[in-house]
C-alpha positions as CSV (number, residue, x, y, z in Angstrom):
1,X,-49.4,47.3,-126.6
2,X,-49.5,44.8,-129.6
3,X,-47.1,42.4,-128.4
4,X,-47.5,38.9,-131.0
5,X,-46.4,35.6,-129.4
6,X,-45.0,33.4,-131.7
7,X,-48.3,30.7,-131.4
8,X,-47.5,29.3,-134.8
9,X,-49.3,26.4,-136.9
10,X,-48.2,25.1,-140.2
11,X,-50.7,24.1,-143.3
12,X,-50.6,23.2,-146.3
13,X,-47.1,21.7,-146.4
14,X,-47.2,20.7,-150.3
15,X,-48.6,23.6,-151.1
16,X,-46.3,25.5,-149.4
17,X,-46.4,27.1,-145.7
18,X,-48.8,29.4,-144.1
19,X,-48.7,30.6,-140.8
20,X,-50.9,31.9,-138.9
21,X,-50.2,34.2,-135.5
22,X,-52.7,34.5,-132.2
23,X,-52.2,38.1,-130.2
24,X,-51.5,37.7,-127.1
25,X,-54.9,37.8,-124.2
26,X,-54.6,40.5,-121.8
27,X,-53.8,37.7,-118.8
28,X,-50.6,37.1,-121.1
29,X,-49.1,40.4,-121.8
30,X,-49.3,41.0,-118.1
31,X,-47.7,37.8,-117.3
32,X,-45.1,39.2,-120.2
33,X,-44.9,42.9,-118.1
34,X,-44.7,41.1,-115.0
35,X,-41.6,38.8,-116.6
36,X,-39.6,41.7,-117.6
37,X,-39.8,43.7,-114.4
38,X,-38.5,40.2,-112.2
39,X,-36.1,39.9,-115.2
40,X,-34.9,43.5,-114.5
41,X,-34.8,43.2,-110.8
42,X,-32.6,40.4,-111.1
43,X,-29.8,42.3,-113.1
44,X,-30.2,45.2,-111.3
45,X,-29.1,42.9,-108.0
46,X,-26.8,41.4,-109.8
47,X,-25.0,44.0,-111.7
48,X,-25.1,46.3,-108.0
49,X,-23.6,43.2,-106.4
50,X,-20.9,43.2,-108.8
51,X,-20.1,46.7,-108.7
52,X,-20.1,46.2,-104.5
53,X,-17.1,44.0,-105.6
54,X,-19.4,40.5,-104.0
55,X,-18.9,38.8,-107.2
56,X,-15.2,39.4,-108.5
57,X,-14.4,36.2,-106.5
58,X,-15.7,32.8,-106.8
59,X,-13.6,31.0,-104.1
60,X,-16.7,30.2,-101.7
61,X,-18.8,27.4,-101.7
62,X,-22.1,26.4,-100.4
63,X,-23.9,23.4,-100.0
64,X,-26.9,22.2,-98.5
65,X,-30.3,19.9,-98.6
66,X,-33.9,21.9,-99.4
67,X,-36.9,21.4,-101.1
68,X,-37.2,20.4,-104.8
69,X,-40.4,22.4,-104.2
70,X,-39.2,25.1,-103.3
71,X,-36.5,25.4,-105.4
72,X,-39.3,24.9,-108.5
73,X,-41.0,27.9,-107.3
74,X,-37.9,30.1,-106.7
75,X,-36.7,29.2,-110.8
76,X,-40.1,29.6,-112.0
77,X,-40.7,32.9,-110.4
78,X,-37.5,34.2,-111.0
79,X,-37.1,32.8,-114.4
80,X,-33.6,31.4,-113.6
81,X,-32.7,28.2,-114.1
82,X,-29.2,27.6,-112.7
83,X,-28.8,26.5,-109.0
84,X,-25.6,28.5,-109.2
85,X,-27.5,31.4,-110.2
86,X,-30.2,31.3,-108.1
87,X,-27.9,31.2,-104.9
88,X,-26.2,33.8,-105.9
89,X,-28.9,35.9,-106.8
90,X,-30.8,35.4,-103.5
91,X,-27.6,36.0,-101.2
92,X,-26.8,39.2,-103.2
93,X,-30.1,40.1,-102.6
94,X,-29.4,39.7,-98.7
95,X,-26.8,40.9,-99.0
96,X,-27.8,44.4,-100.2
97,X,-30.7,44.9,-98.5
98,X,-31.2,48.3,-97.4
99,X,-33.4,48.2,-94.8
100,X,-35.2,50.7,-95.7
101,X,-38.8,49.4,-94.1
102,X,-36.9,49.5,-90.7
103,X,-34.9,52.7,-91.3
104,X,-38.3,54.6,-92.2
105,X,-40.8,53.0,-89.6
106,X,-38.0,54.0,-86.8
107,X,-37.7,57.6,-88.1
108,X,-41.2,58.0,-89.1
109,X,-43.2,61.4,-88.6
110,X,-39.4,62.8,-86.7
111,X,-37.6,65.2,-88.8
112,X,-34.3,66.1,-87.6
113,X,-34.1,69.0,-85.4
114,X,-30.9,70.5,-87.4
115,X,-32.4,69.9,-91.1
116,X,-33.0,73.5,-93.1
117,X,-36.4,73.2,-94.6
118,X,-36.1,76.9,-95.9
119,X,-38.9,78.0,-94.5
């Protein structure tokens, strides 16, 4: 991957401008990778939440006191930077939780007795 961030110094301003570009370290194309996958995750919520219909109406509202901390860390590692957003994002991703963890340690090494393997 040659990903360029845009690290930019000027010189020579009478002279006109040159500018110089820095690659990207290894630490921050993975930091760029790991971005874009929280960045996808989020729509992906969102835009399943919306086709669930949990979005078409904004009527609710909540309210409450917590942590300046922790909403720091929930923006920064989510990369949102709305309250609004943020609220919504976390309850639609309670809200469509699949429980898969539970669903598969319950049914784990069972295989329904009436399933056709085809063998």
């Amino acid at each position: 991957m040659t990903a360029k961030l845009a690290f930019r110094t000027r010189q020579g301003r009478t002279s006109g401008t040159t500018k110089r570009v820095r690659r990207a370290s290894k630490e921050q194309l993975q930091r760029i990778e790991v971005l874009k996958r929280q960045r996808e995750r989020i729509q992906a919520v969102i835009a399943s939440a919306k086709r669930s219909g949990l979005l078409e109406e904004k009527t609710g509202r909540i309210a409450g006191r917590v942590s300046a901390e922790l909403i720091a860390q929930a923006k920064a590692r989510t990369g949102l930077t709305s309250d609004t957003e943020l609220v919504e994002f976390a309850l639609a991703s309670l809200a469509l939780e699949d429980n898969f963890a539970e669903t598969f340690r319950k049914t784990q090494a069972t295989v329904d007795p009436s399933l056709k393997l085809g063998f």
